[in-house]
C-alpha positions as CSV (number, residue, x, y, z in Angstrom):
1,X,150.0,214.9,73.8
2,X,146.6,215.9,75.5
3,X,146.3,219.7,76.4
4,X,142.4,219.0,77.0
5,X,141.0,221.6,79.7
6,X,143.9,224.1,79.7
7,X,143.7,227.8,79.0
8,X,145.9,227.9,75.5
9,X,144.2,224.9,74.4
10,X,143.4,227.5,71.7
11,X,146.5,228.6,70.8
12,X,147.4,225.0,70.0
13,X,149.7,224.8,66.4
14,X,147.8,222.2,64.2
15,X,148.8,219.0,63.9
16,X,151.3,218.1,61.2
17,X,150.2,214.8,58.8
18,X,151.8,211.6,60.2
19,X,154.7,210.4,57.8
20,X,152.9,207.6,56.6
21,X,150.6,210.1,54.2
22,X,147.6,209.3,56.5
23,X,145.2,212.4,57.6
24,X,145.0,213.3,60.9
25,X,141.5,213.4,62.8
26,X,142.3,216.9,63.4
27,X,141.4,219.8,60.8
28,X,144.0,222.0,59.8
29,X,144.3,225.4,61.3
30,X,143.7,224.7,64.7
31,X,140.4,223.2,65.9
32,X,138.9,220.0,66.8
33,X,135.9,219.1,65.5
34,X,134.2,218.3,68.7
35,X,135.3,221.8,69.8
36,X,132.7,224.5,69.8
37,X,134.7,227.4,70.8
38,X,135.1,230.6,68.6
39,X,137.3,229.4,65.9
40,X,141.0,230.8,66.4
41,X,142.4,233.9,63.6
42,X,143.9,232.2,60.9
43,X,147.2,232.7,60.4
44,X,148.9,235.5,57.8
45,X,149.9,234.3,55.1
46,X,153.5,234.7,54.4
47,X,154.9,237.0,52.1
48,X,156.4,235.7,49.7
49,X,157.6,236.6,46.1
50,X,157.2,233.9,43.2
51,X,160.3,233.6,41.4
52,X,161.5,231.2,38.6
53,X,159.6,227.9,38.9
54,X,162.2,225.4,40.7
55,X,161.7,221.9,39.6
56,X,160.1,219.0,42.4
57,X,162.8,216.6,42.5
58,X,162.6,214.0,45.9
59,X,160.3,213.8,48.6
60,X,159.1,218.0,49.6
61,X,159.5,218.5,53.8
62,X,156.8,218.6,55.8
63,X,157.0,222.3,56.4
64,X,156.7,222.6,52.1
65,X,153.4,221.0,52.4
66,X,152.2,223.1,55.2
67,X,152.6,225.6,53.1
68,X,151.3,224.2,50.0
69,X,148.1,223.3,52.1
70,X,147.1,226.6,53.6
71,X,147.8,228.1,49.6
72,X,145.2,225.8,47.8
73,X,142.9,226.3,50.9
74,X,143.1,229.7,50.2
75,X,143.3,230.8,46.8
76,X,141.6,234.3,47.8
77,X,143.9,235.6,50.9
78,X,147.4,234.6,48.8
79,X,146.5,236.6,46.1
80,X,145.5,239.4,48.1
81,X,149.1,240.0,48.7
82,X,150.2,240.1,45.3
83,X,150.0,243.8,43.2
84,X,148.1,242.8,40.4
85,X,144.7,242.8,40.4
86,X,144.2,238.9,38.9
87,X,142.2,237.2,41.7
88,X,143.8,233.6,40.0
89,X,147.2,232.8,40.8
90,X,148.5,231.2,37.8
91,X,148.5,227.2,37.5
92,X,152.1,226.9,36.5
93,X,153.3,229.0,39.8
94,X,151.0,227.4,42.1
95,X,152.6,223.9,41.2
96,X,156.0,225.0,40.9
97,X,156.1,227.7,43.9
98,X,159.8,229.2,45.1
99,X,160.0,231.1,48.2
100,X,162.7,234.2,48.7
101,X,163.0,235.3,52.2
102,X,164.1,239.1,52.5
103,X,163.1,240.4,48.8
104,X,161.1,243.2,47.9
105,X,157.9,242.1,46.6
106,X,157.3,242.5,43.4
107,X,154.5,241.4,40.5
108,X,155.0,237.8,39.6
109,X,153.8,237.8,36.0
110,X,155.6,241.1,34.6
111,X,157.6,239.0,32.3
112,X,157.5,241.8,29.6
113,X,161.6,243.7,29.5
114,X,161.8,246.9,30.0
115,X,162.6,248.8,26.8
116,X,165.4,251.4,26.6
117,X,163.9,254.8,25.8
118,X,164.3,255.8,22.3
119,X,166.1,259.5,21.6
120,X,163.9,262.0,21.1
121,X,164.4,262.3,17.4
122,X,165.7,260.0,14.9
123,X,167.8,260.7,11.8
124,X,167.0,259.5,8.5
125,X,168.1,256.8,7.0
126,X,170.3,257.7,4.0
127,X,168.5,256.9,0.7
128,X,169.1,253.7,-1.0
129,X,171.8,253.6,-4.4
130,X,167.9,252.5,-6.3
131,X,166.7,256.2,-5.6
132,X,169.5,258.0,-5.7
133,X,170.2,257.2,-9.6
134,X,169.5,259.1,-12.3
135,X,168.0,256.6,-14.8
136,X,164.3,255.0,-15.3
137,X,162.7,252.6,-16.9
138,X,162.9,252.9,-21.1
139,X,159.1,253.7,-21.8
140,X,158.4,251.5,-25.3
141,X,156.6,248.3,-25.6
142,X,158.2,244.9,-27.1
143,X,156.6,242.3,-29.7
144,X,155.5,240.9,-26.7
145,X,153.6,243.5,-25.3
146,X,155.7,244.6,-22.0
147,X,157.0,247.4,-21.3
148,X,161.1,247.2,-22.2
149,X,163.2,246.2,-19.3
150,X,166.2,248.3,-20.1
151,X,167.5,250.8,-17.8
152,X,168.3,254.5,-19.6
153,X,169.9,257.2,-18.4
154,X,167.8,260.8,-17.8
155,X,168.3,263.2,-20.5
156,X,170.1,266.3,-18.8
157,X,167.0,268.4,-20.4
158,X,164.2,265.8,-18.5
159,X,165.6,267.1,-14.6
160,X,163.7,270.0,-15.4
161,X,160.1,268.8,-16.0
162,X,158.1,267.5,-13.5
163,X,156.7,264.3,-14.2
164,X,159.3,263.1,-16.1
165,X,158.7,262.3,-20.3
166,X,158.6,259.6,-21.7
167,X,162.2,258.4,-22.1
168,X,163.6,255.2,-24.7
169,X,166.6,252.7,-24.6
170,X,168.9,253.5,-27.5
171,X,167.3,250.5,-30.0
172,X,163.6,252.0,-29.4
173,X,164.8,255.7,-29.1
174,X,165.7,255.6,-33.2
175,X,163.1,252.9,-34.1
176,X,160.0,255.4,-32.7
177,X,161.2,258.4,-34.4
178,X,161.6,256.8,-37.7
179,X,158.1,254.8,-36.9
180,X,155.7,257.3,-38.1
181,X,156.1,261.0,-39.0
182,X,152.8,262.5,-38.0
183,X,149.4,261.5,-36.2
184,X,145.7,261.5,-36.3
185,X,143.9,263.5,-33.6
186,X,141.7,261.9,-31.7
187,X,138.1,263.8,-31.3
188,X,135.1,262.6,-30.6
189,X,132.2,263.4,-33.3
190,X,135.0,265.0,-35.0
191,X,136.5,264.6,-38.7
192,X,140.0,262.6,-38.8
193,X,143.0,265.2,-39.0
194,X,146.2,264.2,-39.3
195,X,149.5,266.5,-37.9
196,X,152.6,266.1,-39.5
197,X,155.3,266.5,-35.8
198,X,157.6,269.0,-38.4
199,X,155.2,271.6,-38.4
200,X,155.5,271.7,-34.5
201,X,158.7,270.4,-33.5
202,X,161.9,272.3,-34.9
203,X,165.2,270.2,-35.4
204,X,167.3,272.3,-33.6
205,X,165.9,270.1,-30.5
206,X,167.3,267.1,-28.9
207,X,166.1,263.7,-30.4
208,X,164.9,263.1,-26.6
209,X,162.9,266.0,-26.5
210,X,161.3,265.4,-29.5
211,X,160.3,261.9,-28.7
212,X,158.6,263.4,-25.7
213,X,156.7,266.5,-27.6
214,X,155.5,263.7,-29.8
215,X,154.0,262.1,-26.9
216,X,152.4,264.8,-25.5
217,X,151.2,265.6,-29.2
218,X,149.3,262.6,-29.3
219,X,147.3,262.1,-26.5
220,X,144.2,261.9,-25.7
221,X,142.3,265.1,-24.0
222,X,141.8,264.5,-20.1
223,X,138.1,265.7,-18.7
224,X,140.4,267.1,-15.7
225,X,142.4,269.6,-18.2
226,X,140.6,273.3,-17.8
227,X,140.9,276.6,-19.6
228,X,143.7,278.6,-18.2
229,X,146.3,281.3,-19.0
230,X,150.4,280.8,-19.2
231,X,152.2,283.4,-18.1
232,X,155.8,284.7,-17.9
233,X,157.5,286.3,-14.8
234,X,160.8,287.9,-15.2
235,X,163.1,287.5,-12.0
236,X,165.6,290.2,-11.8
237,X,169.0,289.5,-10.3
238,X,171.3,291.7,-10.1
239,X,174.1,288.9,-8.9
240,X,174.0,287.0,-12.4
241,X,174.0,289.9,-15.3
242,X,174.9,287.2,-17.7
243,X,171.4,284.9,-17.2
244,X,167.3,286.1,-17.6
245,X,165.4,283.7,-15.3
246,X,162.0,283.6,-16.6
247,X,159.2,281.3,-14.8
248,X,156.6,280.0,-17.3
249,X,153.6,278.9,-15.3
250,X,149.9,277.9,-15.7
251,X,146.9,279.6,-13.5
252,X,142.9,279.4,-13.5
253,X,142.9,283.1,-12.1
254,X,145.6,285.0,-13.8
255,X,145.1,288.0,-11.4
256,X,144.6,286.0,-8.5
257,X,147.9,283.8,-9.1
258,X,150.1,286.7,-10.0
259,X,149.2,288.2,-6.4
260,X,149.8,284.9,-4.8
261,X,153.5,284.3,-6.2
262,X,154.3,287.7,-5.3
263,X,153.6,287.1,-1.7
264,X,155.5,283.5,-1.7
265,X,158.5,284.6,-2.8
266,X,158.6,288.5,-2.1
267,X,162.4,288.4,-2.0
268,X,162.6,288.3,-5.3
269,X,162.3,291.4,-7.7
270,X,159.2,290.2,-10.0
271,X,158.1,291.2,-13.3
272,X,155.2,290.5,-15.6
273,X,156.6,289.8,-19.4
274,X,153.0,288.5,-21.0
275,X,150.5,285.9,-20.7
276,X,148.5,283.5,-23.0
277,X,146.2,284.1,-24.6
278,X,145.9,287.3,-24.1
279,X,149.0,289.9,-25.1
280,X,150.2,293.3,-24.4
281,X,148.8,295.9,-26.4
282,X,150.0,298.3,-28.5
283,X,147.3,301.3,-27.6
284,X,145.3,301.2,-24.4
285,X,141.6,301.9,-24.0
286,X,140.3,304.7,-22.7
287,X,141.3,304.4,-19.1
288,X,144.5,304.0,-19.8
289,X,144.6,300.6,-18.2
290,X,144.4,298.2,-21.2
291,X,147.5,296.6,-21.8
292,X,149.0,297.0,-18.3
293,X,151.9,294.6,-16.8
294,X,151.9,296.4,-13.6
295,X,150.7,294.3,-11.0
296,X,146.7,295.1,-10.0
297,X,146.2,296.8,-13.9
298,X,145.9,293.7,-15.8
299,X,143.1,292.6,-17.6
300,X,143.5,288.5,-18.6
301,X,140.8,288.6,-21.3
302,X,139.4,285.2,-21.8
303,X,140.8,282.1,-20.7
304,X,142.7,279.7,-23.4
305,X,141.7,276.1,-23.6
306,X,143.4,272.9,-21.9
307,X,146.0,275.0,-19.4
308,X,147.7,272.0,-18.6
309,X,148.4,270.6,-21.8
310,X,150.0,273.7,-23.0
311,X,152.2,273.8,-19.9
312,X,153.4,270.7,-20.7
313,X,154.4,271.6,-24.0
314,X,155.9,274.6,-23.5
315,X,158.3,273.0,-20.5
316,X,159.2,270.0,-22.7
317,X,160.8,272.9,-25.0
318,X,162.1,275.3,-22.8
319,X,163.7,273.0,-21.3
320,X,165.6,272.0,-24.0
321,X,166.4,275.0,-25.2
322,X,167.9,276.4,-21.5
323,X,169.8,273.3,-21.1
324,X,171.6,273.1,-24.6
325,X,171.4,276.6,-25.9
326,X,171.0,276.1,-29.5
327,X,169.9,279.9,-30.1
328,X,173.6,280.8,-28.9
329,X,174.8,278.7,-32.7
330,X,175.2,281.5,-34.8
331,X,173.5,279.4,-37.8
332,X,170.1,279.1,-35.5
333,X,167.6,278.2,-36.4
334,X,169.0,276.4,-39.4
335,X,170.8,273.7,-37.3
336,X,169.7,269.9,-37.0
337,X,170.5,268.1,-33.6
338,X,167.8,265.5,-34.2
339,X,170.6,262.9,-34.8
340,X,173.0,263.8,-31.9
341,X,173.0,261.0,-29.8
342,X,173.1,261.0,-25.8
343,X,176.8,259.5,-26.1
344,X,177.8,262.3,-28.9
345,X,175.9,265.8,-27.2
346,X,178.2,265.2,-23.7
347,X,176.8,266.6,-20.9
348,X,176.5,270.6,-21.3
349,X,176.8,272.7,-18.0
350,X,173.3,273.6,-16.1
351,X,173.1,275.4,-12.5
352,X,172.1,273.0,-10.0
353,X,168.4,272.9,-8.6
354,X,168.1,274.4,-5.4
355,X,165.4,275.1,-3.0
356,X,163.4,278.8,-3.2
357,X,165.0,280.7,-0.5
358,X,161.5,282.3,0.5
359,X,159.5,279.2,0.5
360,X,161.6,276.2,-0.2
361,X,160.2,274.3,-3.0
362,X,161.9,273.4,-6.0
363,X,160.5,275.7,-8.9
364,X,160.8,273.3,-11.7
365,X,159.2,275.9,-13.8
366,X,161.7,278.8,-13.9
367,X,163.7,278.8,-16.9
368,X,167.7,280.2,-17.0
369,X,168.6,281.3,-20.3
370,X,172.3,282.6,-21.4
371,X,172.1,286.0,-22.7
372,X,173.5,285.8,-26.0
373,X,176.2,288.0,-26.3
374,X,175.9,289.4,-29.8
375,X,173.5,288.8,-32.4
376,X,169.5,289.4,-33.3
377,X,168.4,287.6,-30.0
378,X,170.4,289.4,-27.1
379,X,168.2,291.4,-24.6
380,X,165.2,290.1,-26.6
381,X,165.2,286.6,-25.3
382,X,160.9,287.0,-24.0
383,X,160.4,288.3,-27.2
384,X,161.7,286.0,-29.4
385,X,162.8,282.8,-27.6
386,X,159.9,282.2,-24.9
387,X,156.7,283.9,-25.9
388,X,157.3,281.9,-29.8
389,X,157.3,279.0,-28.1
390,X,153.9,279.5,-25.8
391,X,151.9,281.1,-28.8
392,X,152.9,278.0,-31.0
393,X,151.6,275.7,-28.6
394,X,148.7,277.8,-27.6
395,X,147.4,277.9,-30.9
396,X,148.3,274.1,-32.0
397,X,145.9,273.0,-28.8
398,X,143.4,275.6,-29.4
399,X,143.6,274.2,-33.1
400,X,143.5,270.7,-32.7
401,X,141.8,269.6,-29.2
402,X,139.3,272.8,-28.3
């Protein structure tokens, strides 16, 4: 077919290959060698989106390698139609191309799935049966020098102290308070002294609670413990007549942390019973301020050694003494509950922990005593329960480790 002369010779369609695989003389899109004319537009490339390769089985038509042609001849016009900004088509979709006809365009290499939003907030996963049981770990040491694998259940009077004490499995628990009945305090530069635990820890506690005492007895000063004051707050309520809540804490600044707790929890009615080491006076000085428990009148005095240690100390007894009440036996403090075991004591009634109203934390460190009803003790429970107690181990630190 010769068009040669005529007016549309330019608009000529290029010539297909011949069936036989062999290339025409002609150049593909449009113009003859021998022809120097302006060289024609070249044609649009069709739009096209790329979809799941399809695989090449038989002999492609002739109008599949047309197409295939004018893509490899060029790479850069094809991909200017596609959204992305990758000036490469892929290798895999350039051999295995698929046309759609009528589809929206859309990018060829978002593979990634769309992810269903999340809700805006996400409960929390309930706590597993591990944490929400009340045993740990016994705390002694076997012949072969690992810690004892048996599981023990938490002493009713441990809930209250924060870390928990030391706590042993019922063949350790006898076998280390038989083991030795005193200690030798460790100071550096310092003379051996040896402490018998009787002259510290009554019998009237819990075997538990005296294992743990003993602990806290023995150990070794830490460089992080600083001189401090205890003190006692009274918390009024008028709701439970029959129970003095006392919180026995530990501050750096006595003045400073009385303020502070006063404006934490202000919805409670407050009062200051005494601190350590300093006391409540019997006459005042000449201002008429010595001696004061009224908020913004007290003088601390000077500060008592190893704040933390006493704390510890004192909560390891308290505790004991809120959750089993031995000053309500009318023989106290003549009575022995050194050999009541766990199994034996049952499980005496306590008020369950619950957060401050006012700020929310758990205060580990107020104390619930039953008034006693009768006897030397009722209405004088600061007096001669709690502030014993914080004295005795004030002056057994001061003694020992100042």
């Amino acid at each position: 077919m010769a068009l040669a002369g005529k007016s549309n010779e330019s608009k000529r369609l290029p010539d297909l290959p011949p069936a036989n695989g062999k290339q025409a003389s002609s150049f593909v899109g449009g113009f003859h060698p021998e022809n120097k004319g302006v060289l024609p537009p070249l044609p649009k490339p069709p739009t096209f989106t790329v979809a799941m390769p399809s695989p090449q089985t038989g002999k492609q038509s002739l109008t599949m390698q047309h197409a295939l042609n004018d893509t490899m001849a060029l790479p850069n016009i094809a991909s200017s139609s596609r959204p992305h900004s990758d000036n490469f088509l892929s290798p895999g979709i350039i051999a295995h191309p698929s046309i759609s006809v009528g589809m929206r365009p859309r990018p060829a290499l978002d593979i990634k799935p769309q992810s269903r939003p999340r809700a805006v907030s996400v409960p929390p996963s309930p706590l597993s049966p591990s944490a929400t049981k009340n045993t740990t770990q016994c705390s002694s040491m076997t012949k072969l020098g690992k810690q004892c694998s048996r599981q023990v259940k938490l002493p009713s009077t441990h809930s209250h102290i924060d870390p928990i004490p030391v706590v042993y499995c019922h063949q350790h628990r006898d076998a280390m308070f038989r083991a030795q009945t005193g200690f030798y305090v460790r100071r550096k530069g310092m003379a051996d002294t040896f402490v018998e635990f009787s002259d510290h820890i009554p019998q009237y506690l819990q075997r538990d609670t005296q294992l743990a005492l003993r602990v806290e007895m023995e150990k070794a000063t830490s460089t992080s413990d600083v001189p401090g004051y205890i003190y006692t707050y009274e918390i009024r309520d008028p709701k439970r007549p029959d129970v003095i809540q006392l919180k026995v804490g530990r501050a750096v600044n006595l003045t400073k942390r009385l303020d502070q707790w006063g404006k934490q929890c202000g919805s409670k009615v407050q009062i200051v019973r005494g601190w350590w080491p300093g006391t409540v006076e019997d006459e005042s000085d000449d201002d008429g301020t010595n001696g004061s428990l009224l908020t913004g009148n007290i003088k601390a005095g000077q500060a008592g050694p190893l704040c933390h240690r006493v704390e510890r100390l004192v909560h390891i007894e308290l505790a004991d003494l809120v959750v089993h009440t031995p000053y309500l036996d009318s023989k106290f403090p003549n009575v022995d509950n050194s050999d009541t075991s766990p199994s034996t004591s049952g499980s005496p009634k306590k008020a369950a922990m619950k957060p401050c109203f006012d700020c929310g934390a758990m205060h580990r460190e107020i104390f619930a005593f039953p008034r006693p009803e009768k006897g030397c003790y009722k209405g004088r429970e600061w007096e001669l329960l709690v502030k014993p107690v914080i004295e005795k181990w004030g002056k057994f630190v001061s003694e020992y480790y100042a």
